[in-house]
N, C-alpha and C positions, 0 to 999 in steps of 0.2 A: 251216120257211122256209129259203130258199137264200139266204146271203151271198157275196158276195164281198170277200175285208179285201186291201187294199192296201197298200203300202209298196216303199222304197227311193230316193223322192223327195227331193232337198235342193238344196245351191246346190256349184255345185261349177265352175270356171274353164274358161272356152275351150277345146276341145283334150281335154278331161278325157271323163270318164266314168260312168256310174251303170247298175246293174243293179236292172231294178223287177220283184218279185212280185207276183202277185196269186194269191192261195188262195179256193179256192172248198170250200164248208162246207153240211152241211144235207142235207135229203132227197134226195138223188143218187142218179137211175136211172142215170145219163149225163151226159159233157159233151161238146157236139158241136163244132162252131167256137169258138174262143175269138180274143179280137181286142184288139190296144190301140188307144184313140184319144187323141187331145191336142186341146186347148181354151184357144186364146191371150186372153186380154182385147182384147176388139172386135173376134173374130174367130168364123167358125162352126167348131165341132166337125168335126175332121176325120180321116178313119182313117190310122192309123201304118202298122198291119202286123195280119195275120189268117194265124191256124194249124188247119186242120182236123184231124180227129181222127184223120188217118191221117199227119201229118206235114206236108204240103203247105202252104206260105207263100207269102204276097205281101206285097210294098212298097210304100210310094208311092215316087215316084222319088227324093224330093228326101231320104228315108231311105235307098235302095236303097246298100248295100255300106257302111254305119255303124252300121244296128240290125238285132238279132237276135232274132228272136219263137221262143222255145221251148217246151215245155211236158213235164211229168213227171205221167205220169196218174196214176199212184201215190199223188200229192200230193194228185191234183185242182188243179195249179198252174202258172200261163202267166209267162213272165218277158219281160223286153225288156233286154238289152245295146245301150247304147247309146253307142257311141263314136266320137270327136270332135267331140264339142258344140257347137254354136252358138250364139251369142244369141238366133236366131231360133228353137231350140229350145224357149225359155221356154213353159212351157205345163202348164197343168193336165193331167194323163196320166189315163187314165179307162181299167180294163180290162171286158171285156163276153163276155159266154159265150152260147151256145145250151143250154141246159142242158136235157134232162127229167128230169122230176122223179119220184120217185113217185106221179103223180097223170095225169090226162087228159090233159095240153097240155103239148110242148114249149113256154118259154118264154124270154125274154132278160132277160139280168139283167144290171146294172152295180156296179160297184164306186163308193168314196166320192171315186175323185180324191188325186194324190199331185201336189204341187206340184215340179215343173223345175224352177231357174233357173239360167243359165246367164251368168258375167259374164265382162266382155271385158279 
């Protein structure tokens, strides 16, 4: 089975900052796109940032020039630098891979969610 364990989530002031991993673990043929998303309370799930496997990133805008999607394949591991924080940052952070696997089917896998919170 393929996991992905998450961490680097906490509460941390305005302005501040936090750096989230996600490690991806398990029958690994491959990881292709890897991506973070955030999930506010009474809000839908929506994409941060995506890193394909050759390097190539996108942003939504309202992150563009504050968070930083990386990844060390070495690791098997996708990270998010995220700095100067918002309130409106608050948000369940969710990382999510293309992964194949040793087996028939590329599939997508998610992570358990790392709690933001970000106070004013």
């Amino acid at each position: 089975q393929v996991q992905l364990v998450e961490s680097g989530g906490g509460l941390v002031q305005a302005g501040g900052s936090l750096r989230l991993s996600c490690a991806a673990s398990g029958s690994i043929f491959s990881i292709n796109a890897m991506r973070w998303y955030r999930q506010a309370p009474g809000k839908q799930r929506e994409l941060v940032a995506s890193i394909t496997s050759g390097g190539s990133t996108n942003y939504a805008d309202s992150m563009k020039g504050r968070f930083t999607i990386s990844r060390d394949n070495a690791k098997n591991t996708v990270y998010l630098q995220m700095n100067s924080l918002k309130p409106e940052d608050t948000a369940v952070y969710y990382c999510n891979a293309d992964i194949t696997p040793w087996g028939p089917a590329v599939s997508d896998y998610w992570g358990q969610g790392t709690q933001v919170t970000v106070s004013s």
